[in-house]
N, C-alpha and C positions, 0 to 999 in steps of 0.2 A: 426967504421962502425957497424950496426948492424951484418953482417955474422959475423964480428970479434969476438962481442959481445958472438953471440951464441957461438961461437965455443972453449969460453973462458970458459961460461955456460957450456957446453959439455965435457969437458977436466976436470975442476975444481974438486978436491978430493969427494971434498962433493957429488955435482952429481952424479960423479962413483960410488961411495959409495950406493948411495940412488940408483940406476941400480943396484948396486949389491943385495942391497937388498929385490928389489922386485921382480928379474929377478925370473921365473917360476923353473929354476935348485938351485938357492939360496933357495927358500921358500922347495924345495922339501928336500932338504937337511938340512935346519933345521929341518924341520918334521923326517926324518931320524932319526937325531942324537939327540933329543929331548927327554929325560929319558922315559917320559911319554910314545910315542912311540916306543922306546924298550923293553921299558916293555910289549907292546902291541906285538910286535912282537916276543919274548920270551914266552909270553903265548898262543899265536898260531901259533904257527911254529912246534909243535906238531901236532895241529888239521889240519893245512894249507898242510903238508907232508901227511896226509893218506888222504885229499879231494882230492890234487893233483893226490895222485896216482887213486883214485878211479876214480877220473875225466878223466885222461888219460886212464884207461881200456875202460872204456865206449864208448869214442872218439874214440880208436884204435879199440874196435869192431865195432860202426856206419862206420867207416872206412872202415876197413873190406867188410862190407856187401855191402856199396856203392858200393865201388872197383869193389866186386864180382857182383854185379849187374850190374853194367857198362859192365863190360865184358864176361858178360854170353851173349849164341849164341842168348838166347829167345828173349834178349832185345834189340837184333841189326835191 
C-alpha cells in the first residue's frame, strides 16, 4: 500500500541518514567541528571575549539608566 510504502521510505537507513544530514543541528555541527571553523574560532575567541565583555558593560549601564529612569519619582 502506499502508507506502507512511505513509511518504509521513512524508516529506510539511507532516508535517516540523508535527515541526518541536512537536519539544521547536523549542518551546525559540522560547521562546529570543521578545522576550518576552529580555526576561526580560535582566532577570535580572543577578540570575541573582550567585545563580549565590552558589549555587556555598555548593556549593563543602558540597563542601568533605563532601570533608574523607570523608576525615578519624575518619571512616574
Amino acid at each position: 500500500s502506499p502508507t506502507h510504502r512511505r513509511h518504509i521510505a521513512d524508516t529506510s537507513p539511507t532516508h535517516r541518514r540523508h535527515i541526518a544530514d541536512t537536519s539544521p543541528t547536523h549542518r551546525r555541527h559540522i560547521a562546529d567541528t570543521s578545522p576550518t571553523h576552529r580555526r576561526h574560532i580560535a582566532d577570535t575567541s580572543k577578540d570575541d571575549a573582550d567585545n563580549r565583555m565590552a558589549k555587556f558593560a555598555s548593556c549593563q549601564k543602558a540597563h542601568f539608566e533605563c532601570a533608574t529612569a523607570l523608576t525615578s519619582p519624575t518619571q512616574i
